[in-house]
ChimeraX commands (.cxc) that place a marker at each C-alpha (Angstrom):
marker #1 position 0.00,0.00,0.00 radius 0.5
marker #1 position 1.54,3.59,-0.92 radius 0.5
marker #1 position 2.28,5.68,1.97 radius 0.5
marker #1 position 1.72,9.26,2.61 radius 0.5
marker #1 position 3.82,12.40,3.26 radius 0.5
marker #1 position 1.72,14.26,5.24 radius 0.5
marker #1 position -1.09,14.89,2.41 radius 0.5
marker #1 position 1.05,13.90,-0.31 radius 0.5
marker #1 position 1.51,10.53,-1.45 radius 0.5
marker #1 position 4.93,9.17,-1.56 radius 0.5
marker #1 position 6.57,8.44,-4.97 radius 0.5
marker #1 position 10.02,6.80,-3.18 radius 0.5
marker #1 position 10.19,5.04,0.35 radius 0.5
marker #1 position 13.73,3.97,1.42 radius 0.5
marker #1 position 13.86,2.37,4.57 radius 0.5
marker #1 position 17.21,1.31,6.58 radius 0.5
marker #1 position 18.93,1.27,3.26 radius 0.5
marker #1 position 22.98,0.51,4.04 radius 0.5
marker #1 position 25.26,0.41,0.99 radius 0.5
marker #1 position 29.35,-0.03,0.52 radius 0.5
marker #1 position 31.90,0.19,-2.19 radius 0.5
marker #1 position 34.78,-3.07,-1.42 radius 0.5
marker #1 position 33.28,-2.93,2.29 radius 0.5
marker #1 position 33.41,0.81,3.11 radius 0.5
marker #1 position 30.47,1.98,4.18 radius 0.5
marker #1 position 29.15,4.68,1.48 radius 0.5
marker #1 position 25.18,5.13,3.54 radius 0.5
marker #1 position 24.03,3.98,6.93 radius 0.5
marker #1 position 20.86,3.68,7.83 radius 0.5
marker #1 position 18.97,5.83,5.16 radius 0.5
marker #1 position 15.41,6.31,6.25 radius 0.5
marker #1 position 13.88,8.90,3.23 radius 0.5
marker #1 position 10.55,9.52,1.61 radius 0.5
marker #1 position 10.01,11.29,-1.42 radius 0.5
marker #1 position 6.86,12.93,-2.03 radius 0.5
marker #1 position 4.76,12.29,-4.97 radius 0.5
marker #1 position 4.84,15.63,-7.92 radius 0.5
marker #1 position 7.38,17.25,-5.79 radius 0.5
marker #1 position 10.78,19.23,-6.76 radius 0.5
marker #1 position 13.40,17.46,-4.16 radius 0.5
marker #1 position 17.04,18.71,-3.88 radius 0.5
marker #1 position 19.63,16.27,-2.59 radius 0.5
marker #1 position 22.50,18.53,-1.40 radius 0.5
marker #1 position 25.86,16.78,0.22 radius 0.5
marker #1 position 29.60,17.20,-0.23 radius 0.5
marker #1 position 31.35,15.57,-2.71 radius 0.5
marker #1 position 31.69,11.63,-1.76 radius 0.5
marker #1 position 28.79,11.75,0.86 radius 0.5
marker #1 position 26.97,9.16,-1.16 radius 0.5
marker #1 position 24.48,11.32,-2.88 radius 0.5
marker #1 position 25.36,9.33,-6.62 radius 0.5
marker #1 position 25.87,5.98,-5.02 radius 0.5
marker #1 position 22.00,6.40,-3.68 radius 0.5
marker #1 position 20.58,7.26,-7.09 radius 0.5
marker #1 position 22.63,4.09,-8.46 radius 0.5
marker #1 position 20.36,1.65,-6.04 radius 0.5
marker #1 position 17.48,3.41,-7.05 radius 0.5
marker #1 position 18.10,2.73,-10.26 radius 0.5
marker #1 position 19.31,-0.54,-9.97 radius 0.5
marker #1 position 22.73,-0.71,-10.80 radius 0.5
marker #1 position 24.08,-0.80,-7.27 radius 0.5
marker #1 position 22.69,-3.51,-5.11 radius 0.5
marker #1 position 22.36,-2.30,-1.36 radius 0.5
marker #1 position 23.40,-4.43,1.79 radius 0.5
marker #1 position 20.30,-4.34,3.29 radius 0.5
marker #1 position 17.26,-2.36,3.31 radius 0.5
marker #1 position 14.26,-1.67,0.99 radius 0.5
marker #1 position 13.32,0.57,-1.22 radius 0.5
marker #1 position 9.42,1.19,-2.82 radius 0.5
marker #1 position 8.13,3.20,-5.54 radius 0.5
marker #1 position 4.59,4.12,-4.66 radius 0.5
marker #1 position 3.77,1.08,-2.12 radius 0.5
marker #1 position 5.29,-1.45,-4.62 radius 0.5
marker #1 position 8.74,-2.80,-4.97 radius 0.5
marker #1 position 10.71,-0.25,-7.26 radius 0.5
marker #1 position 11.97,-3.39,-9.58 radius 0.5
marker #1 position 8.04,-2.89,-10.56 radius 0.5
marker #1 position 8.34,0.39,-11.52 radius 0.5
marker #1 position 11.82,0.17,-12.97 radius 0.5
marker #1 position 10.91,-2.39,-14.92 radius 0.5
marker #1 position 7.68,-1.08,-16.17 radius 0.5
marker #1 position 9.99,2.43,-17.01 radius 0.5
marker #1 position 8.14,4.93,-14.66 radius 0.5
marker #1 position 11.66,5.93,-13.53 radius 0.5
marker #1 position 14.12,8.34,-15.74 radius 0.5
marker #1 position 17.72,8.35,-14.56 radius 0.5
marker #1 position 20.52,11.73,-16.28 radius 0.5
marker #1 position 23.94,10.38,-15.66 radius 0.5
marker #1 position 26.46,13.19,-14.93 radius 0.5
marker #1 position 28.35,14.23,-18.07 radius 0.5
marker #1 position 31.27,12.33,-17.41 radius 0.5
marker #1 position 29.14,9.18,-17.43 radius 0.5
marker #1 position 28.84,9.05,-21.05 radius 0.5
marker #1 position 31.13,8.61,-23.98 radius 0.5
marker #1 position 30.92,11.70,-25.98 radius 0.5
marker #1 position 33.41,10.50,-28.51 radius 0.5
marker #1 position 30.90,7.65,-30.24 radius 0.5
marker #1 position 29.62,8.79,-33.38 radius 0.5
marker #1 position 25.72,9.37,-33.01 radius 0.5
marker #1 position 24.58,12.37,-33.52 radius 0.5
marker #1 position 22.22,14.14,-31.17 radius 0.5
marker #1 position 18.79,12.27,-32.25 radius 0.5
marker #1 position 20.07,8.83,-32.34 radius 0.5
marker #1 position 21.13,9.49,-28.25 radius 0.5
marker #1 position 17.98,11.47,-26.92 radius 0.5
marker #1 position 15.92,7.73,-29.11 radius 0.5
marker #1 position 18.40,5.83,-26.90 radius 0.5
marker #1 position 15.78,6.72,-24.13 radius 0.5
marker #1 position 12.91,5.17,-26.34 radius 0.5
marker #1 position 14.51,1.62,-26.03 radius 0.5
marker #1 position 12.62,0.69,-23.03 radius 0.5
marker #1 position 9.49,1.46,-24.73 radius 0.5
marker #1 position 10.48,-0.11,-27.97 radius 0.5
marker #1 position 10.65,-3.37,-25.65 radius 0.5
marker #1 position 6.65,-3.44,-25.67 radius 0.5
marker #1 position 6.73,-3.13,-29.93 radius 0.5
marker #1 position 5.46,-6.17,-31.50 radius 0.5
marker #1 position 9.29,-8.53,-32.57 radius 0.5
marker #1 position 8.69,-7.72,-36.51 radius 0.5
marker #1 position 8.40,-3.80,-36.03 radius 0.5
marker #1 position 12.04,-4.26,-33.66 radius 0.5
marker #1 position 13.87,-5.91,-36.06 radius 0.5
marker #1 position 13.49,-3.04,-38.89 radius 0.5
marker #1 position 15.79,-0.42,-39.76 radius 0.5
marker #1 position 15.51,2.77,-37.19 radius 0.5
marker #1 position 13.47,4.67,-39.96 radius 0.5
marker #1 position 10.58,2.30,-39.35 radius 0.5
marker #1 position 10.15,2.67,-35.61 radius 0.5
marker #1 position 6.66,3.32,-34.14 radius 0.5
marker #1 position 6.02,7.18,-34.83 radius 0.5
marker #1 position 5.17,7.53,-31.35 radius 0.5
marker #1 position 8.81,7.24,-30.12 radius 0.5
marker #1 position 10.01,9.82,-33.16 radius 0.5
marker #1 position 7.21,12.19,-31.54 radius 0.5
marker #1 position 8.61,12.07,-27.91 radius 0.5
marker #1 position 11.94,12.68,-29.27 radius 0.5
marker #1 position 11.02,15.47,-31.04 radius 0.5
marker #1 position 8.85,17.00,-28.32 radius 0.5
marker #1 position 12.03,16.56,-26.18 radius 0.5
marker #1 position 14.34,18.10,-27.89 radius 0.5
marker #1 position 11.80,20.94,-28.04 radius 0.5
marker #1 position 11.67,21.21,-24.91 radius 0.5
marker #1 position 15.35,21.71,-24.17 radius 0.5
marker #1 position 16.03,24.35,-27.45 radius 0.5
marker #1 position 17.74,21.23,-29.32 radius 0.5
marker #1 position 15.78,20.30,-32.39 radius 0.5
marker #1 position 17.95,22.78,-34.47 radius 0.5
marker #1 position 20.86,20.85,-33.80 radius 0.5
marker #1 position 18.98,17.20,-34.08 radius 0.5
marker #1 position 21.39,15.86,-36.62 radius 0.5
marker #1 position 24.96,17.00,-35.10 radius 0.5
marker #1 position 27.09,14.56,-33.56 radius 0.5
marker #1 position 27.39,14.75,-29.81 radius 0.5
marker #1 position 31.03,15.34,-29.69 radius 0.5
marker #1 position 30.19,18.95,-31.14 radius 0.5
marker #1 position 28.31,20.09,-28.77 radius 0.5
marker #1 position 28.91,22.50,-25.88 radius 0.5
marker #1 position 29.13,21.53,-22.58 radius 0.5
marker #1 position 25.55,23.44,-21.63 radius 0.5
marker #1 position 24.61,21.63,-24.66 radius 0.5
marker #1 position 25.96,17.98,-23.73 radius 0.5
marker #1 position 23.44,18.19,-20.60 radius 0.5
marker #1 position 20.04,19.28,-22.99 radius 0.5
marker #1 position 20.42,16.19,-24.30 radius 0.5
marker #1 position 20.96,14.27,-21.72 radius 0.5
marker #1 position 17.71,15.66,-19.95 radius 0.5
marker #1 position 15.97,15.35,-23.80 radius 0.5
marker #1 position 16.54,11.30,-23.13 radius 0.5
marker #1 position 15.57,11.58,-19.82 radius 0.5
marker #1 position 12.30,13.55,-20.74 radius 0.5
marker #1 position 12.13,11.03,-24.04 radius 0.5
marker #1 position 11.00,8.54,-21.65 radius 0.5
marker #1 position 8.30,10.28,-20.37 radius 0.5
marker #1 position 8.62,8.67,-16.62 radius 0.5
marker #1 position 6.72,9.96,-13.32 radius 0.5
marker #1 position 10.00,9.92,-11.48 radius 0.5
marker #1 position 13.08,11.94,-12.65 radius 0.5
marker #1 position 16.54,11.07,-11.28 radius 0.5
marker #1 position 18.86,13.63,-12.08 radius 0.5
marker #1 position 22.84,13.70,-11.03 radius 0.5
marker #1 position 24.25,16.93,-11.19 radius 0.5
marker #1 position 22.20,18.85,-13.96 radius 0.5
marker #1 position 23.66,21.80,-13.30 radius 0.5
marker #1 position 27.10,20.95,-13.30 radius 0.5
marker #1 position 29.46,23.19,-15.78 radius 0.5
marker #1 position 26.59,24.76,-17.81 radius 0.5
marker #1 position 26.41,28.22,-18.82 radius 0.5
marker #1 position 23.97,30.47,-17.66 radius 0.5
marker #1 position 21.36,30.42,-20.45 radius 0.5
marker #1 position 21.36,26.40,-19.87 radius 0.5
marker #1 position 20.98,26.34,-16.43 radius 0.5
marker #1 position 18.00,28.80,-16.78 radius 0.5
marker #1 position 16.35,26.43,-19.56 radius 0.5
marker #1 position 17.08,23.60,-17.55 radius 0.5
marker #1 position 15.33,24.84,-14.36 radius 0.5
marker #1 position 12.53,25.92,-16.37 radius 0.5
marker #1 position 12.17,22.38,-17.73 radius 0.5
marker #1 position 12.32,20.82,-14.56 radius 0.5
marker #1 position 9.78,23.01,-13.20 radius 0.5
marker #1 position 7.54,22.13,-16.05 radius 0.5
marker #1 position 7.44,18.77,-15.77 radius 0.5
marker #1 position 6.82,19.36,-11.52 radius 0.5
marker #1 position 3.89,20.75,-12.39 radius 0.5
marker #1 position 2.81,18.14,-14.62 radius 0.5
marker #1 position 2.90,15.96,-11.45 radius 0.5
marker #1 position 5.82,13.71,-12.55 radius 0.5
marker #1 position 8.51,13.58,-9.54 radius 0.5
marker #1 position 11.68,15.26,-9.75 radius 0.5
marker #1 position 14.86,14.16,-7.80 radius 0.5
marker #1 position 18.11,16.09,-8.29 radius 0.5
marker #1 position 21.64,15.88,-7.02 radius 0.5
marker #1 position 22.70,19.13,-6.80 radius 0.5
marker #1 position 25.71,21.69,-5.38 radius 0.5
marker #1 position 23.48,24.95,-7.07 radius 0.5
marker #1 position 21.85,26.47,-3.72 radius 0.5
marker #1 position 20.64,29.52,-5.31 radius 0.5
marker #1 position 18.55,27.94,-7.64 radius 0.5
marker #1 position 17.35,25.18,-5.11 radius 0.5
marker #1 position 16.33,27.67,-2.93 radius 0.5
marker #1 position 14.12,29.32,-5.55 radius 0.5
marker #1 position 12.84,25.98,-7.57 radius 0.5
marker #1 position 12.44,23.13,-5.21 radius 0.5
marker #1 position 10.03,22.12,-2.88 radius 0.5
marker #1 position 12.01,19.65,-0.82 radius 0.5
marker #1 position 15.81,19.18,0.40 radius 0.5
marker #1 position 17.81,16.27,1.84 radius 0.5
marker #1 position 20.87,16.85,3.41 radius 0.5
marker #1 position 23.32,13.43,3.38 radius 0.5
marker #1 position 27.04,12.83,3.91 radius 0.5
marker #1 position 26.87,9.05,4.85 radius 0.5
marker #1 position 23.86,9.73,6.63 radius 0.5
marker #1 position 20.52,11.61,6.65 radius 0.5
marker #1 position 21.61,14.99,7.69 radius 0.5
marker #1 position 18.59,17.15,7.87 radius 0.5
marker #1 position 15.13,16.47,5.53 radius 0.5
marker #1 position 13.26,19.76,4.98 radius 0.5
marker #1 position 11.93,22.44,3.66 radius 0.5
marker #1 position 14.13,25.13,1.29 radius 0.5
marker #1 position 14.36,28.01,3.49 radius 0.5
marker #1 position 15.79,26.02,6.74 radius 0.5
marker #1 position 17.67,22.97,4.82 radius 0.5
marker #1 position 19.45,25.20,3.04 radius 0.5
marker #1 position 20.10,28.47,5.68 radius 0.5
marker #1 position 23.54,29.12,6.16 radius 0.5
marker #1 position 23.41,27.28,9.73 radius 0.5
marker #1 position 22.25,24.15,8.26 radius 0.5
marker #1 position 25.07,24.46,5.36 radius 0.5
marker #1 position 27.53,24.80,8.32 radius 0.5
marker #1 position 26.52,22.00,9.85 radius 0.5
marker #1 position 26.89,19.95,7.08 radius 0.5
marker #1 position 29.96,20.93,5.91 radius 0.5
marker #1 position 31.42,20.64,10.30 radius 0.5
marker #1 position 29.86,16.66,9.25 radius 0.5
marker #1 position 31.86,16.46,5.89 radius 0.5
marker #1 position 35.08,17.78,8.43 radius 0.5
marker #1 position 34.33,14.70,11.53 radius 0.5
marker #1 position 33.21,12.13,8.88 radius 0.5
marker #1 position 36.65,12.60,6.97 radius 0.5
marker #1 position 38.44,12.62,10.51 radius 0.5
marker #1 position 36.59,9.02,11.20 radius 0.5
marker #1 position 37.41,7.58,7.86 radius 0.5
marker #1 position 40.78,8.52,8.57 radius 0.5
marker #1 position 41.59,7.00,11.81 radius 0.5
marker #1 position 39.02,4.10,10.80 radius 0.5
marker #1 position 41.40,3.42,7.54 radius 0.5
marker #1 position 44.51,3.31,10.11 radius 0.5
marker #1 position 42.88,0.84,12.66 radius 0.5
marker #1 position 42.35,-1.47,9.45 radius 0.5
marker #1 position 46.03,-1.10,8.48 radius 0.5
marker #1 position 47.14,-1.31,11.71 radius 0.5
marker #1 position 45.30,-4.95,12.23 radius 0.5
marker #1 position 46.23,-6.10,8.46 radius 0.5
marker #1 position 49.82,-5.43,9.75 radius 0.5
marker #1 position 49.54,-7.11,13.12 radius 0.5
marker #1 position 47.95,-9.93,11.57 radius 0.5
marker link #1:1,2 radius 0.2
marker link #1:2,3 radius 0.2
marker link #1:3,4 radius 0.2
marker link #1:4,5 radius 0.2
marker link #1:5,6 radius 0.2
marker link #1:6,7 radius 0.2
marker link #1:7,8 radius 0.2
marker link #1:8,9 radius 0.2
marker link #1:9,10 radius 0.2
marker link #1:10,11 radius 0.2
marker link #1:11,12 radius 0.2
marker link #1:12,13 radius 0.2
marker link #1:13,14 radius 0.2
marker link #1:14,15 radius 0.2
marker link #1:15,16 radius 0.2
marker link #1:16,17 radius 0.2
marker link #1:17,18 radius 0.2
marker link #1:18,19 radius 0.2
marker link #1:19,20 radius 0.2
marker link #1:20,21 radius 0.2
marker link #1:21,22 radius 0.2
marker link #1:22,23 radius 0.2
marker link #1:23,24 radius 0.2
marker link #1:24,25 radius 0.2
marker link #1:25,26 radius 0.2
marker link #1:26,27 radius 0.2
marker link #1:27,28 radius 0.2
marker link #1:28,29 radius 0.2
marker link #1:29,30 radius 0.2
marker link #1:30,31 radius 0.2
marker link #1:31,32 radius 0.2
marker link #1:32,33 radius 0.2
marker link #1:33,34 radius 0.2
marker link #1:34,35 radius 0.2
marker link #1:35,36 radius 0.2
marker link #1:36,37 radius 0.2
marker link #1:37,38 radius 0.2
marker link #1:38,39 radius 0.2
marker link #1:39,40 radius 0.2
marker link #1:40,41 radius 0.2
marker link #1:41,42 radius 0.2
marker link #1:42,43 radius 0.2
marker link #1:43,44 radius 0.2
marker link #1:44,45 radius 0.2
marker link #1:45,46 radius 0.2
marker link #1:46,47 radius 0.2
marker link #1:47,48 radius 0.2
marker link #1:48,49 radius 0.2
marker link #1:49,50 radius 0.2
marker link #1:50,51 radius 0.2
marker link #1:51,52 radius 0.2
marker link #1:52,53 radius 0.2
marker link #1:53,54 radius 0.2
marker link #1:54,55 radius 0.2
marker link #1:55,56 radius 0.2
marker link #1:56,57 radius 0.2
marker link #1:57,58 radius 0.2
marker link #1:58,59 radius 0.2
marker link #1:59,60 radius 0.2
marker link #1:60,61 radius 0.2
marker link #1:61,62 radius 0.2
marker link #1:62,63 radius 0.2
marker link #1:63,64 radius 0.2
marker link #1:64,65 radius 0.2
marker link #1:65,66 radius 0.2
marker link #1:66,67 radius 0.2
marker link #1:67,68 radius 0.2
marker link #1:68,69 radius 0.2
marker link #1:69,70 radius 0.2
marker link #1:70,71 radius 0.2
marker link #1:71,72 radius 0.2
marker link #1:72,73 radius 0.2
marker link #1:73,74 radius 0.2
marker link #1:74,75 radius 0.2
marker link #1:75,76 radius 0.2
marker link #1:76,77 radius 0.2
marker link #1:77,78 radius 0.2
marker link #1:78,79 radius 0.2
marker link #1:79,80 radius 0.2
marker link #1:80,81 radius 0.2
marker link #1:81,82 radius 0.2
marker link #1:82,83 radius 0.2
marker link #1:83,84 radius 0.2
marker link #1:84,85 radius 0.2
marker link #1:85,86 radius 0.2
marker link #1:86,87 radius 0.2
marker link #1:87,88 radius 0.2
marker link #1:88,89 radius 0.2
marker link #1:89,90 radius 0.2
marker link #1:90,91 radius 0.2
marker link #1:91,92 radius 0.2
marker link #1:92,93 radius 0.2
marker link #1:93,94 radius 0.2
marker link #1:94,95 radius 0.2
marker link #1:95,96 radius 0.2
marker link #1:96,97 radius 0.2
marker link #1:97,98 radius 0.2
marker link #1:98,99 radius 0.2
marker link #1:99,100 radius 0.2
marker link #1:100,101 radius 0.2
marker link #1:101,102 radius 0.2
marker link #1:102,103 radius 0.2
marker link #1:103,104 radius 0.2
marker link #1:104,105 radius 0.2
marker link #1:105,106 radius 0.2
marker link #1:106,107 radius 0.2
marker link #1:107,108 radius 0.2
marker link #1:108,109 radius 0.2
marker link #1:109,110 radius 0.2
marker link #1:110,111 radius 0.2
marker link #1:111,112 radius 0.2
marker link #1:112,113 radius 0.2
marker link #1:113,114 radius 0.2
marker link #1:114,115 radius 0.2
marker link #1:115,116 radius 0.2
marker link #1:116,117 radius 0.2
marker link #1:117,118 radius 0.2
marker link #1:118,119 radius 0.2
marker link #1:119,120 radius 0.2
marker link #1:120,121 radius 0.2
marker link #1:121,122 radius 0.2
marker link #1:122,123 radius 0.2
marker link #1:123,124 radius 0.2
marker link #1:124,125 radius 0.2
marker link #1:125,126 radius 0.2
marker link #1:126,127 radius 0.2
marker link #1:127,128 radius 0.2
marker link #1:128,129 radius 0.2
marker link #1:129,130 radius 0.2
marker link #1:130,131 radius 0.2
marker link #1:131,132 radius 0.2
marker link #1:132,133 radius 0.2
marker link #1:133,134 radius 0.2
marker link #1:134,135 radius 0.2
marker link #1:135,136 radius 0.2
marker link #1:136,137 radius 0.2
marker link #1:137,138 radius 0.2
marker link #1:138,139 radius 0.2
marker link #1:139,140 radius 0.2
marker link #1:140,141 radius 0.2
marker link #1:141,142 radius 0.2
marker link #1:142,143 radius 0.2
marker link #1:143,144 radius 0.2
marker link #1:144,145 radius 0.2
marker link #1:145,146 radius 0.2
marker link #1:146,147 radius 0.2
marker link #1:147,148 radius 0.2
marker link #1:148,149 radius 0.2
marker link #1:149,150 radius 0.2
marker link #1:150,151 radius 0.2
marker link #1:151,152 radius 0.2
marker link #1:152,153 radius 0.2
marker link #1:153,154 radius 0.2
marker link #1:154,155 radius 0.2
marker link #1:155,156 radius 0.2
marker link #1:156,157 radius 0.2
marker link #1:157,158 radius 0.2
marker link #1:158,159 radius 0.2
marker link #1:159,160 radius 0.2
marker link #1:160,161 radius 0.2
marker link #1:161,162 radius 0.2
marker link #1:162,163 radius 0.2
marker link #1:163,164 radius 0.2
marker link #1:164,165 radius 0.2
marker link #1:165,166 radius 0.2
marker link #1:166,167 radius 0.2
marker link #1:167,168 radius 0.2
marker link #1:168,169 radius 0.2
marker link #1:169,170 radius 0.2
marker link #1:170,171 radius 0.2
marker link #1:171,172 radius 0.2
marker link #1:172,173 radius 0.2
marker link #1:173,174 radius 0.2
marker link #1:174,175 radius 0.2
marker link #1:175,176 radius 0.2
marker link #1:176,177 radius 0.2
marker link #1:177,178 radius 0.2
marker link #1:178,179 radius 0.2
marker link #1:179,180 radius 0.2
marker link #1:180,181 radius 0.2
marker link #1:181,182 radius 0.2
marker link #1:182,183 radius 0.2
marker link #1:183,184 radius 0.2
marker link #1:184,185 radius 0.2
marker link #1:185,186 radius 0.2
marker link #1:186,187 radius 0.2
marker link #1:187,188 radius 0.2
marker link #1:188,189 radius 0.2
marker link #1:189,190 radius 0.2
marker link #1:190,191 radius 0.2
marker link #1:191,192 radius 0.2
marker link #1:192,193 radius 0.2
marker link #1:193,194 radius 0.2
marker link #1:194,195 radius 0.2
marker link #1:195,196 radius 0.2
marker link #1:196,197 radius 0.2
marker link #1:197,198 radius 0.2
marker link #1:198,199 radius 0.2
marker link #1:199,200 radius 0.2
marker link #1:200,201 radius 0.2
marker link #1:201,202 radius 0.2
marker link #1:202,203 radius 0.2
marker link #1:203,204 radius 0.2
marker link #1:204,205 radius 0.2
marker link #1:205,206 radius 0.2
marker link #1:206,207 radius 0.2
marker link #1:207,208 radius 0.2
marker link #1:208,209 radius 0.2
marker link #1:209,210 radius 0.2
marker link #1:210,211 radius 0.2
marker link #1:211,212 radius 0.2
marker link #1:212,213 radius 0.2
marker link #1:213,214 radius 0.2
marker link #1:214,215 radius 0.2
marker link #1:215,216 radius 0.2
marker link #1:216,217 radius 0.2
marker link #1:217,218 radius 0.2
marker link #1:218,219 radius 0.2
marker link #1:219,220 radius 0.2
marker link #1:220,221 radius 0.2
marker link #1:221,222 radius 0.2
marker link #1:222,223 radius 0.2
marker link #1:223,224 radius 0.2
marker link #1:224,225 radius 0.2
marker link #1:225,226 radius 0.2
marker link #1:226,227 radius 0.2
marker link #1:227,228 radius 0.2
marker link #1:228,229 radius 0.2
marker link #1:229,230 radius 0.2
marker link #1:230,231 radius 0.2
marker link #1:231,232 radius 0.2
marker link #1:232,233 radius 0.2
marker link #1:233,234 radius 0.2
marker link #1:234,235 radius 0.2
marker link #1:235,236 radius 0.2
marker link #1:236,237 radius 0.2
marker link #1:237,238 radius 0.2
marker link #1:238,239 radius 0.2
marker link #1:239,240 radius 0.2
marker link #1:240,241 radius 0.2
marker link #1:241,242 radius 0.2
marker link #1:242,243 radius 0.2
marker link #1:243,244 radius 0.2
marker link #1:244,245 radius 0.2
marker link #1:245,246 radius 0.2
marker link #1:246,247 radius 0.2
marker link #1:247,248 radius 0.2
marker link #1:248,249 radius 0.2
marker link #1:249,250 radius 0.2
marker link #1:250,251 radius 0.2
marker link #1:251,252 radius 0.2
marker link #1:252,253 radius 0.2
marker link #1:253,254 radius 0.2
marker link #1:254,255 radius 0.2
marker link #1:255,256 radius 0.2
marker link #1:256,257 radius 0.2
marker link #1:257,258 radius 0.2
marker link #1:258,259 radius 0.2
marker link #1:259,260 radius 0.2
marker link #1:260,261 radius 0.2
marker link #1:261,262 radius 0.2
marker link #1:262,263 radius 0.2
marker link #1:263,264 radius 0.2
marker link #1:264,265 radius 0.2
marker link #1:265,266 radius 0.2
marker link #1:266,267 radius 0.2
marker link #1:267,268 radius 0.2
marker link #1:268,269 radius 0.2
marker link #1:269,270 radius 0.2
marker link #1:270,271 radius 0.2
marker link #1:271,272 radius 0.2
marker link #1:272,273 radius 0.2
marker link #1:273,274 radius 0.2
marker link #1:274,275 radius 0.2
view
C-alpha cells in the first residue's frame, strides 16, 4: 500500500537502506521519503553518497540491506515497467561515439520499444513506431535542441551535452526523474532552460529528484531538500535545509566524517599489519 507524506503521497520510500563500495560503508541507515509531484534537492559534499544512492534506485548498485518502494510497490516494478528516468552526470557518457544528437535522446525510447510487437524491432531505425520519433522530437523541443537534431554529440557544448541528456531523460516520459548533477558546468542560459524544464514537468505531477551543489537555484525551484554525507543529515523544507546554519553544519559533518574515515582506515592497516 503507498504511503503518505503528510497529504502527499509518496513516490520513493527507502527504509534502513545501508550500501558499501569493497566494504566501506558509502550510507548507513537511510530512512527517506520522497513525495509524490514534488521538486526534491539532494544537497551533500562531494563523496557523501548522494550518486551511489541514485545508483540503487536505479538498480545498478545492489544495497546491503534495506528496501526501497516506488509508490507502495517494490521499485523493480516500476523500474521495470519504465516509470523511472535516470541523467547520468556528463562524465558518465562517452561523448566521442559517433551518433549524432537524435540517435542518443531515441536511446531513451529503447525501453518502450521493448513493448513493440518482434517484426516492427527488427526493422531499420526509420521504421520505428512514430510515437517514439514524436517524444523525441517534443524533447528536444523542450530543451532548445531540435535545431541541432542531426549534429554529432562530440560537437556540442558543454551546456549543450546536458540538454540532451535531460531530452533522453524527458524522451522517456517517466513519473519519477533522477537527475545527477544537472547543473554541473553549464552556462547560464542552460541552467536557466534547464530549471525551467524541470519546473515544467513538476507541475505536470511527474517527480523530480536532483543531485545538486546549485543552492541559489534550489532555494528558488524546489520544494524539498535532503541533506546526506553518509547519513541523513537534515530532511526539509528550502528556506531552513538550506540556511547558512544548516550548510555549516553539514559541511562541520563532511570535516568529523573525513576525521573518522581517517583513523578508521589506520585501525584497518594497523590490524592487516599485526595480523
Amino acid at each position: 500500500m503507498a504511503t503518505t507524506f503528510g497529504d502527499t503521497l509518496v513516490a520513493i520510500d527507502v527504509k534502513n537502506l545501508y550500501a558499501a563500495y569493497q566494504r566501506q560503508p558509502v550510507l548507513e541507515n537511510i530512512n527517506l521519503q520522497f513525495p509524490a509531484g514534488k521538486w526534491t534537492a539532494i544537497v551533500g559534499p562531494n563523496g557523501a553518497g548522494k550518486s551511489t544512492l541514485f545508483h540503487v534506485l536505479t538498480g545498478s548498485m545492489k544495497a546491503l540491506r534495506g528496501s526501497v518502494q516506488a509508490f507502495g510497490e517494490p521499485i523493480t516494478t516500476h523500474r521495470k515497467a519504465g516509470h523511472i528516468a535516470y541523467m547520468a552526470q556528463r562524465e558518465a557518457i562517452e561523448w566521442d561515439f559517433p551518433v549524432s544528437v537524435w540517435e542518443t535522446v531515441m536511446g531513451g525510447r529503447y525501453g518502450h520499444m521493448r513493448n513493440d510487437p518482434l517484426w516492427r524491432r527488427l526493422l531499420p531505425a526509420r521504421w520505428y513506431h512514430p510515437r517514439h520519433g514524436e517524444a523525441v522530437h517534443r524533447a528536444l523541443e523542450a530543451v532548445d535542441m531540435l535545431a541541432l537534431a542531426k549534429r554529432p554529440i562530440g560537437a556540442l557544448s558543454g551546456g549543450q551535452k546536458k540538454r540532451v541528456l535531460l531530452a533522453r531523460t524527458l524522451a522517456q516520459q517517466a513519473n519519477i526523474l533522477l537527475l545527477d548533477e544537472p547543473l554541473a558546468g553549464v552556462d547560464p542560459p542552460s541552467e536557466r532552460l534547464i530549471l525551467d524544464v524541470l519546473a515544467r514537468e513538476r507541475e505536470a505531477g511527474r517527480t523530480v529528484i536532483m543531485v545538486t551543489h546549485d543552492m541559489p537555484g534550489a532555494r528558488r525551484h524546489v520544494d524539498h531538500v535532503v541533506l546526506i554525507n553518509r547519513f541523513i543529515r537534515g530532511v526539509g523544507a528550502p528556506d531552513e535545509m538550506l540556511s547558512d546554519a544548516k550548510l555549516a553544519e553539514l559541511a562541520v559533518s563532511s570535516t568529523e566524517q573525513s576525521v573518522y574515515d581517517m583513523a578508521a582506515d589506520k585501525a584497518s592497516s594497523f590490524t592487516v599489519a599485526q595480523g
